[in-house]
N, CA, C and O of each residue as an XYZ file, in Angstrom:
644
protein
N      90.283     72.002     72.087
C      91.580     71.462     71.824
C      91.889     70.410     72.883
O      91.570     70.470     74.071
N      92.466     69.573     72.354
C      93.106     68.189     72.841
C      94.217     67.953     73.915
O      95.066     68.550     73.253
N      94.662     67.707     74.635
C      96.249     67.411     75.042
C      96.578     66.382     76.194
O      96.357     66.361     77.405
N      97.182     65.563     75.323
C      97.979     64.748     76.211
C      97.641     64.190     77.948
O      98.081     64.973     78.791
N      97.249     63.512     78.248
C      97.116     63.246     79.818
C      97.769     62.050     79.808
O      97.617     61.208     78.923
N      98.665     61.907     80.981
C      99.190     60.655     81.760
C      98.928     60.204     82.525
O      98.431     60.905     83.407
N      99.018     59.146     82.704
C      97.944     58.566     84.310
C      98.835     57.601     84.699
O      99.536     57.029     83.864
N      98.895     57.333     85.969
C      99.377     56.257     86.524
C      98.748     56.112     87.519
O      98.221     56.955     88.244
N      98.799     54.520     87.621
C      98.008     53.867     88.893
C      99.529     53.852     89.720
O     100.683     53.920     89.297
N      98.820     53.701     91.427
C      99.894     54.049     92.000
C      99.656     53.675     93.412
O      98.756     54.353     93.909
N     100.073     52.989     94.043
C      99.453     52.255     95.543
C      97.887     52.855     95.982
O      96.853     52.190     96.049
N      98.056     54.305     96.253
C      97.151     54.649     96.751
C      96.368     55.693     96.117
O      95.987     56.652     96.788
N      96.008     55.559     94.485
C      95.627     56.248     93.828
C      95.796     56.265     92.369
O      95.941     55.292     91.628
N      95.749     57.726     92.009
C      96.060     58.006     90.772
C      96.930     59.269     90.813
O      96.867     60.031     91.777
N      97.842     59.521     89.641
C      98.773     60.592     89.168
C      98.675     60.503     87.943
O      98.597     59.570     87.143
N      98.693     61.903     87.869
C      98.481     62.347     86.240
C      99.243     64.054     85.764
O      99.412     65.095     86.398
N      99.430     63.789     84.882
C     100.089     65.220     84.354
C      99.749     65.206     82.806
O      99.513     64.283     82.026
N      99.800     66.266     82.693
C      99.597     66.789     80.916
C     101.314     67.097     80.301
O     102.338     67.735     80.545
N     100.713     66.126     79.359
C     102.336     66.361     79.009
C     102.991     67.619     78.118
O     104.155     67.960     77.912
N     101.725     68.135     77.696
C     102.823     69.769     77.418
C     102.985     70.734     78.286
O     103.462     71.795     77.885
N     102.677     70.600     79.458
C     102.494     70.564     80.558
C     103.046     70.557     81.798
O     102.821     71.229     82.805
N     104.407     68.991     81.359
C     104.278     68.347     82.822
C     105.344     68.952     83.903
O     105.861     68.331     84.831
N     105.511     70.107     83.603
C     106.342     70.547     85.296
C     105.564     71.235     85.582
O     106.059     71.881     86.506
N     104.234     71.702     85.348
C     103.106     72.529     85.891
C     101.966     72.003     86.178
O     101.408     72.464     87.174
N     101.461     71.199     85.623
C      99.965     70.556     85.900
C     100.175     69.019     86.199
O     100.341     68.115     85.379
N     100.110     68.924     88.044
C     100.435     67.498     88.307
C      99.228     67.425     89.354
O      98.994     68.448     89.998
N      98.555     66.448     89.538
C      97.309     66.236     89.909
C      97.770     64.443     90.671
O      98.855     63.868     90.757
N      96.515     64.083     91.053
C      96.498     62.877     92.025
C      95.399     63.000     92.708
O      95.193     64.100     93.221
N      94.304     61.806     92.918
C      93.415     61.354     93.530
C      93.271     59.978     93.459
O      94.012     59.129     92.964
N      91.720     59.840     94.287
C      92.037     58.358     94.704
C      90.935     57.107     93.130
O      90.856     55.879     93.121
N      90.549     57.736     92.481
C      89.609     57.984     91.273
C      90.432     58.055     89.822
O      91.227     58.960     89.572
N      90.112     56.929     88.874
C      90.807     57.544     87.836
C      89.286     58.593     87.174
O      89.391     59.266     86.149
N      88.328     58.539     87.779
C      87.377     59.348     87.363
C      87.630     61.011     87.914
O      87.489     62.093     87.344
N      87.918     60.757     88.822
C      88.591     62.043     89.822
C      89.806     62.466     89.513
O      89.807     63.697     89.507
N      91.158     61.881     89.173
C      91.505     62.513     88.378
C      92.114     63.254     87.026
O      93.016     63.915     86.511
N      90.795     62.548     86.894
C      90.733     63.062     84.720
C      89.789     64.540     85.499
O      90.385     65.574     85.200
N      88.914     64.736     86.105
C      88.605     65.890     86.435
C      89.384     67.024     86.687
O      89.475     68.072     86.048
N      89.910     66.671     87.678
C      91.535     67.546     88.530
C      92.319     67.982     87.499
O      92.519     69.183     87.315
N      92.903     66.901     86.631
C      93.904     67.514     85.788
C      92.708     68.414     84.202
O      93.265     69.391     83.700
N      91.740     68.168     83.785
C      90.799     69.131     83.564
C      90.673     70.195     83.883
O      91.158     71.014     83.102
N      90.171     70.602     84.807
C      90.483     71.787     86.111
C      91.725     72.347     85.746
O      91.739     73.319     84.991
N      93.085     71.713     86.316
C      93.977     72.104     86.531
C      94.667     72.983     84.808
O      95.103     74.122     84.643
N      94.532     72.140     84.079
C      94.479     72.504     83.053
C      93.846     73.617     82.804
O      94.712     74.490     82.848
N      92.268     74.361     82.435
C      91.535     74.615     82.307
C      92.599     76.223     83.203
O      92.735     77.347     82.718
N      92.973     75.874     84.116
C      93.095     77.281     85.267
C      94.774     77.875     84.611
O      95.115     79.056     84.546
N      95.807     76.375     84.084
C      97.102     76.834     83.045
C      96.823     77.655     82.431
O      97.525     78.646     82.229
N      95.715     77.445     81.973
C      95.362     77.970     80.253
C      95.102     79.529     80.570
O      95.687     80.521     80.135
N      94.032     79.413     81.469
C      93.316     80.643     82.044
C      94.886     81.937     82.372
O      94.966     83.079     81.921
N      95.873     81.249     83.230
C      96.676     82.081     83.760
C      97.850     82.493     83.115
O      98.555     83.435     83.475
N      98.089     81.574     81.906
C      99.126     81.833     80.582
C      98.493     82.874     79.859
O      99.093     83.448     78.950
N      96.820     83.298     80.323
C      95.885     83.948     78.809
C      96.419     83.390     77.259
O      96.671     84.197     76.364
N      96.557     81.890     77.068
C      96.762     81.746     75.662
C      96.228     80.215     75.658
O      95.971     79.693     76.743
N      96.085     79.599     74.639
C      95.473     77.898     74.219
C      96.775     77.838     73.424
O      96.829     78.426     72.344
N      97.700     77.246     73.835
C      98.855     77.161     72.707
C      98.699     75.242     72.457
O      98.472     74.322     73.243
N      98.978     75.312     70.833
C      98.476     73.925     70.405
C      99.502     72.900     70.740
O     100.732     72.956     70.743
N      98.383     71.634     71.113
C      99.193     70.749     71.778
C     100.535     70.359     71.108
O     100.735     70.723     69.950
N     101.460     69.640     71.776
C     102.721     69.039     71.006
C     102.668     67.832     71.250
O     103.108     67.095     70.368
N     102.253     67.349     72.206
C     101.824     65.570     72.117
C     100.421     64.882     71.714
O      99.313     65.233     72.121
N     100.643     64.072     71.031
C      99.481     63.533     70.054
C      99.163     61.849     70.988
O      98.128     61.290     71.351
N     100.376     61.559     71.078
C     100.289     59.779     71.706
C     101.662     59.564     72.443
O     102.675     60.124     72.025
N     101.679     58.752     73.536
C     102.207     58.242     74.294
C     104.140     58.573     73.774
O     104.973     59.157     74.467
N     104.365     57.926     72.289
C     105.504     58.227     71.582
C     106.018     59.217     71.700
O     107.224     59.306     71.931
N     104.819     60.742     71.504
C     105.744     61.705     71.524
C     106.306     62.307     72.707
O     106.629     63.495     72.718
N     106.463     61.407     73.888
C     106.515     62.055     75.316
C     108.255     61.612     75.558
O     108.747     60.487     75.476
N     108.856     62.757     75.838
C     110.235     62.427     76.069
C     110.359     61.925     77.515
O     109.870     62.227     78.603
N     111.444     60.802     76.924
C     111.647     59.794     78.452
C     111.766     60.905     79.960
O     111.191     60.967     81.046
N     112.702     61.557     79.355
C     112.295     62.601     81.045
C     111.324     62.798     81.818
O     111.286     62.749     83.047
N     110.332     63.082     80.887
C     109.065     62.852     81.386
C     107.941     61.591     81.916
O     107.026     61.607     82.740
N     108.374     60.750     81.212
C     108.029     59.105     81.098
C     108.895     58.389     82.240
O     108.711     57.181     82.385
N     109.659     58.923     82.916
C     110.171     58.295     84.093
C     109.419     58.697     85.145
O     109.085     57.738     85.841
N     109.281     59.062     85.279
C     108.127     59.155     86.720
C     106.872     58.424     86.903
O     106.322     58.273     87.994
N     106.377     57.907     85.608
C     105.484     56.698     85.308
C     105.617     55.963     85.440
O     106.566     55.786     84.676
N     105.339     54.492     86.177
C     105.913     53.156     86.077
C     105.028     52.696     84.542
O     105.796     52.320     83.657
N     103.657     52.696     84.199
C     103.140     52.286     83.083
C     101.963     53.388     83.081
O     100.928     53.331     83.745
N     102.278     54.208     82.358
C     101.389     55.417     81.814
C     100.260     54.997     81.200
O     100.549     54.336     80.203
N      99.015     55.110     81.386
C      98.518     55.238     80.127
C      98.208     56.946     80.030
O      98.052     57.884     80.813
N      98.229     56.636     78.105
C      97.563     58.123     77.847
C      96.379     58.404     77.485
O      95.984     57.525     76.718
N      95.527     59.284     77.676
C      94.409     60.300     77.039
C      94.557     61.212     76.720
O      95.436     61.921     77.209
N      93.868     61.555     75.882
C      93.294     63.258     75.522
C      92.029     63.719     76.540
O      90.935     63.246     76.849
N      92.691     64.729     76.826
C      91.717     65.582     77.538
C      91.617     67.234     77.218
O      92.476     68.062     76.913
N      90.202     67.318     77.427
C      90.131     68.774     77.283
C      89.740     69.774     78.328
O      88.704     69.512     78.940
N      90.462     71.012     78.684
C      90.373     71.616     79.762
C      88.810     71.841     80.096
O      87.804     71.942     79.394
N      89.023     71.870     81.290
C      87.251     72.115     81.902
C      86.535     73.034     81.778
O      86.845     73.938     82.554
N      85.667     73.263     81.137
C      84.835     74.749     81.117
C      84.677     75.274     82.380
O      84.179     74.783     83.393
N      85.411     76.850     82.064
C      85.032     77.741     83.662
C      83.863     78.656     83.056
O      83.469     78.855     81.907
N      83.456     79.154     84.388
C      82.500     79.970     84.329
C      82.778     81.294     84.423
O      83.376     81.811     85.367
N      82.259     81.988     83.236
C      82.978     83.868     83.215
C      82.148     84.607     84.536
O      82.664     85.637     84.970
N      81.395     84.315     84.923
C      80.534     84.418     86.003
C      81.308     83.976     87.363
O      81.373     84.762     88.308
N      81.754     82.986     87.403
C      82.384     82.585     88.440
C      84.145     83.722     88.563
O      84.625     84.181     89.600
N      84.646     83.850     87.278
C      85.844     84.485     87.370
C      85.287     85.791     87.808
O      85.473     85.949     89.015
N      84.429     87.158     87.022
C      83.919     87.851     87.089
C      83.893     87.944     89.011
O      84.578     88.797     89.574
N      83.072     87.017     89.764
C      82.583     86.921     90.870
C      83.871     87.180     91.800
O      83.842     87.942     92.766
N      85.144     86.365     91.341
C      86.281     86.627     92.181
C      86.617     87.545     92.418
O      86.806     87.856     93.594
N      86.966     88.852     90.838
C      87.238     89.839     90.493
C      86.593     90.410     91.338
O      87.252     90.420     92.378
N      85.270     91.092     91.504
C      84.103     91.778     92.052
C      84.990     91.600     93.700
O      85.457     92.630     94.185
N      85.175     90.160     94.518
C      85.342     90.326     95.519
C      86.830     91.011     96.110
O      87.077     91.849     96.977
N      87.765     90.108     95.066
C      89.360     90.911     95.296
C      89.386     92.066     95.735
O      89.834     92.514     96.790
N      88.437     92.966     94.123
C      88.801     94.629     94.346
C      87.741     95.274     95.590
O      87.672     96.499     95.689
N      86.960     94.430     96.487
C      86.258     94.968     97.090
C      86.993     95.475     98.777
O      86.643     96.247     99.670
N      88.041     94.640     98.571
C      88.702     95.019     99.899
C      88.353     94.297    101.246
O      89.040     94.349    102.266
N      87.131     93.590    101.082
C      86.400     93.253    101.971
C      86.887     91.431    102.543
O      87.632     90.679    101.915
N      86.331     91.185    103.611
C      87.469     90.034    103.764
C      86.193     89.113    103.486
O      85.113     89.704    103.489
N      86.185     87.581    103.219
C      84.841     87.117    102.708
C      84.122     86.885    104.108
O      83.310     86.000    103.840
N      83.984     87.181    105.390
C      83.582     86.840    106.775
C      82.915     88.385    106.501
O      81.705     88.272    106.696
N      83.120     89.240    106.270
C      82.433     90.439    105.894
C      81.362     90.379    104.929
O      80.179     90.348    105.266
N      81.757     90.363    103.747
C      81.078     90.565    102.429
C      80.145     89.571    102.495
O      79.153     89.748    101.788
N      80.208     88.125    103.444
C      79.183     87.634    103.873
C      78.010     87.773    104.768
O      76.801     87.677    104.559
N      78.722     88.030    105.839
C      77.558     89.307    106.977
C      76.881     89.642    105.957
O      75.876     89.019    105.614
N      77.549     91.150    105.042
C      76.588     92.220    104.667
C      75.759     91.395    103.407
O      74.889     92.039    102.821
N      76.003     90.054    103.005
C      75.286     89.538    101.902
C      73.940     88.532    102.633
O      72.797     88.322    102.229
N      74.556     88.137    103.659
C      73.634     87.194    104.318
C      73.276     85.760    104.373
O      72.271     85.055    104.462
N      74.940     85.624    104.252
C      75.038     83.941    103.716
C      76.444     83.874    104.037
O      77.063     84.858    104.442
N      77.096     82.445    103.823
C      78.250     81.935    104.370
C      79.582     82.569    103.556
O      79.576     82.672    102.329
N      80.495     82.898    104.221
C      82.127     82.373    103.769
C      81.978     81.735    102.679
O      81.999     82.283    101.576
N      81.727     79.903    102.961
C      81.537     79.032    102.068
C      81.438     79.057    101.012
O      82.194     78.664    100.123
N      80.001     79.766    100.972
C      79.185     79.979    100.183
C      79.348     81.307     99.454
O      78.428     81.760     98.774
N      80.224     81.776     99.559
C      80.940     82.753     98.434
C      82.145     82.220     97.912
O      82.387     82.622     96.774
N      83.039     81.377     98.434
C      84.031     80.232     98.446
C      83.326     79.717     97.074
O      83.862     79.746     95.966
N      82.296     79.342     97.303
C      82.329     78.514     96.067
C      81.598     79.395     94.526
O      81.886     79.058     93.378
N      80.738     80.419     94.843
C      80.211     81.353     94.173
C      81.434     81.884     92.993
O      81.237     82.364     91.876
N      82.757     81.600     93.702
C      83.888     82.401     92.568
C      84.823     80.962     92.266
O      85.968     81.140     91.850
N      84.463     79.911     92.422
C      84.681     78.775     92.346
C      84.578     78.487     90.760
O      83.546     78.004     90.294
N      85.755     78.821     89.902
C      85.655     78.656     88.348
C      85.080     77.872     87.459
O      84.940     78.121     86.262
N      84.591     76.494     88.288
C      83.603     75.103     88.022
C      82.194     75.434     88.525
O      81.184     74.749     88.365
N      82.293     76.462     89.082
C      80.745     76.309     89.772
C      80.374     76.917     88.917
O      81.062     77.725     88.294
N      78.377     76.475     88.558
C      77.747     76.995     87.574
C      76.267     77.328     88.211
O      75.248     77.051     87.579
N      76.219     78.006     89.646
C      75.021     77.803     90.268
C      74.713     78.656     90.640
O      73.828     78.705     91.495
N      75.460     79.967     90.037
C      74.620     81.692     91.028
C      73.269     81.614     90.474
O      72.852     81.005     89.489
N      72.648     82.403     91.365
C      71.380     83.052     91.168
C      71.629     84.056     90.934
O      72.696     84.550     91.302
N      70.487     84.891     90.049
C      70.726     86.767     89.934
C      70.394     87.150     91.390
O      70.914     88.143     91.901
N      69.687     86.507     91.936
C      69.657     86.992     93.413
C      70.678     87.635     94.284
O      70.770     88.678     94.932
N      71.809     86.007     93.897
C      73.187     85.996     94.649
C      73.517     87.019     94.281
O      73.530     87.850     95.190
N      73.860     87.452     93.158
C      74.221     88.011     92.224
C      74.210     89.721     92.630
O      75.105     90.524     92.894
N      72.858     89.802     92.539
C      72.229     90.874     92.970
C      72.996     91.755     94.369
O      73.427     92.907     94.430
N      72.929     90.483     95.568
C      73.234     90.899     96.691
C      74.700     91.112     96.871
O      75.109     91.840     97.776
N      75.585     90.445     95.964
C      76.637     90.776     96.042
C      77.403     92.133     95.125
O      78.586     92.454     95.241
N      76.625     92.643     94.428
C      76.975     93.785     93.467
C      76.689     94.731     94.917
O      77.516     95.501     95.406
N      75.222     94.444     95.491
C      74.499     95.486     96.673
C      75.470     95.739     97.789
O      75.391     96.702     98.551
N      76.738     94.457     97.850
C      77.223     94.391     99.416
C      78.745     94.862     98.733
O      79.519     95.228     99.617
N      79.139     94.907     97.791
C      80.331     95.510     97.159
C      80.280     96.914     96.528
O      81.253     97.537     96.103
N      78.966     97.327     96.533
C      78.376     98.556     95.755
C      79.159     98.412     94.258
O      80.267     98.805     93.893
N      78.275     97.801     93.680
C      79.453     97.788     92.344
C      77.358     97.672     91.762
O      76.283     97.550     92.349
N      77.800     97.799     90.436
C      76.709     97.431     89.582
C      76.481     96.685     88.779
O      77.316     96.703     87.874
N      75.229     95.570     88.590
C      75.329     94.414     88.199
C      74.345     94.662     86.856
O      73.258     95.230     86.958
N      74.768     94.264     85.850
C      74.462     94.351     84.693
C      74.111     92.944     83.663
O      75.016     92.287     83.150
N      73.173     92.745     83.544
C      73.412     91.566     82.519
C      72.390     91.305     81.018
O      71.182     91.343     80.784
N      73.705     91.016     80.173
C      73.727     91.324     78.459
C      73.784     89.540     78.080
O      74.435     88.608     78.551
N      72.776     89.652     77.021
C      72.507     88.586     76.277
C      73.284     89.081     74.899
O      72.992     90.240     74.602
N      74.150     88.479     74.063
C      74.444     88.793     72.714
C      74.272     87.605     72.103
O      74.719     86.546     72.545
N      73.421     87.765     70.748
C      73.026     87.228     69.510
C      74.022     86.673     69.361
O      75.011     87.406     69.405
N      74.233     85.431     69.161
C      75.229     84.692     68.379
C      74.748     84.603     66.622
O      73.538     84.484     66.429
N      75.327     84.640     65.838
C      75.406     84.473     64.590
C      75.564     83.033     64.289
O      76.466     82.328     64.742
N      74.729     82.691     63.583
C      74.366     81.220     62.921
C      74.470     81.516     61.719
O      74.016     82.526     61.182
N      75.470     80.085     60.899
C      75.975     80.286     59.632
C      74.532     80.066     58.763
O      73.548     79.377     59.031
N      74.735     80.664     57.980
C      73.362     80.971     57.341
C      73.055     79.776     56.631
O      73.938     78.919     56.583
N      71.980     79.563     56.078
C      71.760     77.975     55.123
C      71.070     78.694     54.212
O      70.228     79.569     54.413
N      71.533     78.217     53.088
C      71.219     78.817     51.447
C      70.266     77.368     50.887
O      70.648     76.240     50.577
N      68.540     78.146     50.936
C      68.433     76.855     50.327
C      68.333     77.299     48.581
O      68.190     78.470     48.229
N      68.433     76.166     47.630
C      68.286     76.769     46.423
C      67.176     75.744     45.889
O      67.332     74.606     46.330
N      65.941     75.944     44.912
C      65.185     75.216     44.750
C      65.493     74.441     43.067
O      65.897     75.151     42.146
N      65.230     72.904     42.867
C      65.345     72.794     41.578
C      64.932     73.085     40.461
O      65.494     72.642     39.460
C-alpha cells in the first residue's frame, strides 16, 4: 500500500511527512534519497506500532488540507511504501527486552559488541547469522527454533485443445 509523502527542500536539507500521517511521521535529512528512506522507516515502525495498515486517504497533492500544506513552502508529493522490517530483527528485540539483561552483558556472554546487537534488533537490518542467532538464544537461555512454511502458489489449470 501507497501513501502520500511530502518533501520539502529546505536550506539545509530535506523535510518530509506522510500525509495521513502528518502529526506523527516527520523526518529530515540532508538527501532527498535519505529522506524518502527515513520517512519509509518511519512509516514502516507507525504501522508496526498502530498493529494495523489503515488505507491511505491521500492520493495527490489536492487532497492535503492546507493545515497541513503550510509548513511546506513548495511540497512536492510521492507515494511511498513503508520499509520492509525484519520479523527476525523484531523477534531479536523481543528475545533481548524479556531477558533482563543490559546489552553490555548479553554481549560479554555472546562475545561481540553492544553495537553489534544494536543493530542485530535493528528492524532494517537483514544480516543475522544462525550463528548470531544461535549464541544469542545460548546467552538468553531461550530456544531457537527455525520453520520454513510452504507458501501456496495459485495453481495453473492447463487445458489441452
Amino acid at each position: 500500500m501507497k501513501y502520500l509523502c511530502l518533501l520539502n527542500l529546505e536550506t539545509n536539507g530535506y523535510s518530509a511527512t506522510v500525509a495521513d500521517f502528518a502529526n506523527n511521521i516527520i523526518a529530515s535529512a540532508d538527501t532527498k534519497e535519505k529522506i524518502i528512506q527515513l520517512t519509509r522507516e518511519a512509516l514502516a515502525i507507525y504501522l508496526q506500532e498502530m498493529n494495523e495498515t489503515p488505507a491511505p486517504k491521500h492520493f495527490k497533492l489536492e487532497d492535503v488540507s492546507q493545515e497541513i500544506l503550510e509548513d511546506f513552502d513548495q511540497p512536492e508529493a510521492i507515494l511511498i511504501e513503508p520499509m520492509p522490517m525484519n520479523p527476525v530483527s523484531l523477534e531479536v528485540e523481543r528475545i533481548i527486552e524479556r531477558s533482563d539483561l543490559t546489552l553490555a552483558v548479553l554481549a560479554i556472554r555472546m562475545g561481540t559488541s553492544p553495537a553489534a546487537l544494536v543493530r542485530m534488533k535493528n528492524p532494517f537490518y537483514w544480516g543475522q547469522s544462525l550463528e548470531t542467532l544461535r549464541k544469542l538464544a545460548d546467552a538468553t537461555n531461550t530456544k531457537l527454533e527455525v520453520h520454513f512454511k510452504m507458501q501456496r502458489k495459485a495453481s495453473t489449470v492447463l487445458t489441452t485443445v
